[in-house]
C-alpha positions in Angstrom: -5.2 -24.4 0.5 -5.9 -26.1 -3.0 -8.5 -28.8 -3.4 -7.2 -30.8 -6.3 -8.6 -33.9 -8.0 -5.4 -35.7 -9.3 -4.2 -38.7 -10.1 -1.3 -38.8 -8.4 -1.6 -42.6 -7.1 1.1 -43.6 -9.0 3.7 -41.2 -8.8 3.2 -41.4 -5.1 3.0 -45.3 -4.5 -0.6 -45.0 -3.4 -3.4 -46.1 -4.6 -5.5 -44.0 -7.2 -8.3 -44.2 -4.7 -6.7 -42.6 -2.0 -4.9 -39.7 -4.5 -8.3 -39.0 -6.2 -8.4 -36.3 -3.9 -5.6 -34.5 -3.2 -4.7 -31.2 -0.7 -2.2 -29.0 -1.6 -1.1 -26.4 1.2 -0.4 -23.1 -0.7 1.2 -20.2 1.6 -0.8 -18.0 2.5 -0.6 -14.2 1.4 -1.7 -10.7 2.6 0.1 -8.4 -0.1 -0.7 -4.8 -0.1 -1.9 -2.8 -3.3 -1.2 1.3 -2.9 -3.0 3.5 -5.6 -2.1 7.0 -5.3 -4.9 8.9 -7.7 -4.3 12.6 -8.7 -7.5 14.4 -7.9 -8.9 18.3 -7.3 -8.8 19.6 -4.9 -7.9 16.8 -3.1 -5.7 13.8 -3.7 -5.8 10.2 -2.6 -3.7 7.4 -1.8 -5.7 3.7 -0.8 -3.8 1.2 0.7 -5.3 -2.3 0.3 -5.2 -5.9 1.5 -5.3 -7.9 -1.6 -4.3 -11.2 -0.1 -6.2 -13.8 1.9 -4.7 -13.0 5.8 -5.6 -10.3 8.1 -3.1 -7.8 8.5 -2.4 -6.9 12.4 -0.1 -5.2 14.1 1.9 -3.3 11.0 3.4 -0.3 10.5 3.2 1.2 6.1 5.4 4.1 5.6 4.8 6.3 2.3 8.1 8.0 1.8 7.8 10.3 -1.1 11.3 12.0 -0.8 12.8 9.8 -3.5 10.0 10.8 -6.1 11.3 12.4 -9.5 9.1 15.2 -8.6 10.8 16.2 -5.4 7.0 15.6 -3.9 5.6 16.9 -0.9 2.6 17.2 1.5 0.9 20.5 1.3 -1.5 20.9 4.1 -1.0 24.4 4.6 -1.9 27.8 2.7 1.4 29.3 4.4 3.7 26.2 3.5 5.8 25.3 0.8 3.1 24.2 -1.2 1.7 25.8 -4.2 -1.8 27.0 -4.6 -4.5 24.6 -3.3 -3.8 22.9 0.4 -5.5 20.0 1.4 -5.3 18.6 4.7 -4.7 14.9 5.9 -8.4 13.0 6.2 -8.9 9.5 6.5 -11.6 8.7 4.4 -11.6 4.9 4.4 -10.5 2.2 7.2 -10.0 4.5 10.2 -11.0 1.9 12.4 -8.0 -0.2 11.5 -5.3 2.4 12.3 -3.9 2.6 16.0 -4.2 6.3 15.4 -4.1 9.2 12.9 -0.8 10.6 11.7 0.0 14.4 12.0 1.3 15.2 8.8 3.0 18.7 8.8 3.2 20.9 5.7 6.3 20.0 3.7 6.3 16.8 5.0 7.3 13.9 2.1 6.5 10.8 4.6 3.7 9.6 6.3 3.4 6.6 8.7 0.3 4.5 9.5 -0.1 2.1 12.2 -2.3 -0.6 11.2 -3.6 -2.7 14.0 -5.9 -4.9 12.0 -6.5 -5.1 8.3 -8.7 -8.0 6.8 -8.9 -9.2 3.6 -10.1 -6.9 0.7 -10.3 -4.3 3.1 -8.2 -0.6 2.6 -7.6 2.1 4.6 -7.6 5.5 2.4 -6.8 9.2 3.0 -6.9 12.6 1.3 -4.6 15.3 1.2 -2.7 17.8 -1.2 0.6 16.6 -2.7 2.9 18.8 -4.8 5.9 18.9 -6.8 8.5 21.2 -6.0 11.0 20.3 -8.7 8.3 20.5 -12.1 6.9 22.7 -13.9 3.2 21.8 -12.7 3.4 21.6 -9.1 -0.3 21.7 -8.5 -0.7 18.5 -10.5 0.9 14.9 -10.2 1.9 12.5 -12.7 2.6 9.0 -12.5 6.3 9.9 -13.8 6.5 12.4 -10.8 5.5 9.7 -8.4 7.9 7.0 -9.2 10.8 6.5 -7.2 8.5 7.1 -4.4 8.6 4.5 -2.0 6.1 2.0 0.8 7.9 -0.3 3.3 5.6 -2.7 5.4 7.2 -3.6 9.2 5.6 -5.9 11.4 8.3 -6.5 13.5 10.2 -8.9 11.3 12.2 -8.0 8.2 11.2 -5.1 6.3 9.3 -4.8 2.7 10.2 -2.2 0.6 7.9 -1.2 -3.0 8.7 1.4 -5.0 6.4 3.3 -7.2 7.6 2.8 -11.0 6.1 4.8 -13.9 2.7 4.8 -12.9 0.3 5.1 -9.4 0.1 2.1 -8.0 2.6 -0.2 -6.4 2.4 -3.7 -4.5 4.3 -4.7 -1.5 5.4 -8.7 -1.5 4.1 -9.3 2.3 5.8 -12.6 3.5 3.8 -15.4 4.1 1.5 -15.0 7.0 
């Protein structure tokens, strides 16, 4: 909500007295910020709750196969990664998953169960990622990343972000 002083007394057909102070119901919001940051060894992506509502019982799908780097998990020194594996760690927000995802080498999706998310709050993880159709597959651009994609479930319809030029990438969640 919006505490406003207005004067809409007259517009309204009330006094100014009783419009001197005004609410104003804004819906509320818990959008999702993911940052995907290029790192050594180790990459990371952060998935935060930059709205004003707790997240709870949601489901946020990173889905790298549409990437324009053909990117992939590499968690693995026998996979189809190159070089350098890392594997899947949550590093941040643990306690606000359901539980922690397998993710196989060669894998370009992950899924994360979120049972409860407040406000401000993130949930990050490390691994490797690589791109299997550049010419620097050890490192990751934000060019490589885009096309890449998050969708948000929580039982009703769901929200789909895609990552454009750069790392980062916000999912519109409906009002809560």
């Amino acid at each position: 909500m919006i505490l406003a002083n207005t004067n809409l007394g007259h517009a309204l057909g009330v006094s100014t007295a009783a419009a001197a102070w005004c609410v104003i119901a804004t819906a509320a919001h818990a959008d999702l910020r993911v940052s995907f940051q290029e790192g050594a060894p180790k990459d990371r992506f952060e998935i935060r709750n930059i709205g004003s509502c707790t997240i709870t019982g949601a489901s946020v799908v990173i889905d790298l196969s549409q990437s324009q780097g053909g990117l992939i998990f590499d968690v693995t020194s026998a996979g189809q990664g190159t070089q350098v594996f890392q594997p899947f760690e949550i590093v941040q927000g643990a306690d606000a998953l359901a539980r922690v995802p397998t993710v196989v080498d060669g894998q370009n999706r992950v899924a994360l169960e979120i049972t409860r998310l407040a406000p401000d709050a993130n949930i990050a993880f490390t691994i490797d990622v690589d791109d299997t159709l550049g010419q620097r597959a050890t490192t990751v651009t934000g060019a490589e990343i885009a096309g890449a994609t998050v969708s948000y479930n929580s039982g009703a319809i769901p929200v789909l972000a895609t990552f454009a030029n750069g790392p980062r990438t916000v999912i519109p969640i409906p009002d809560c």
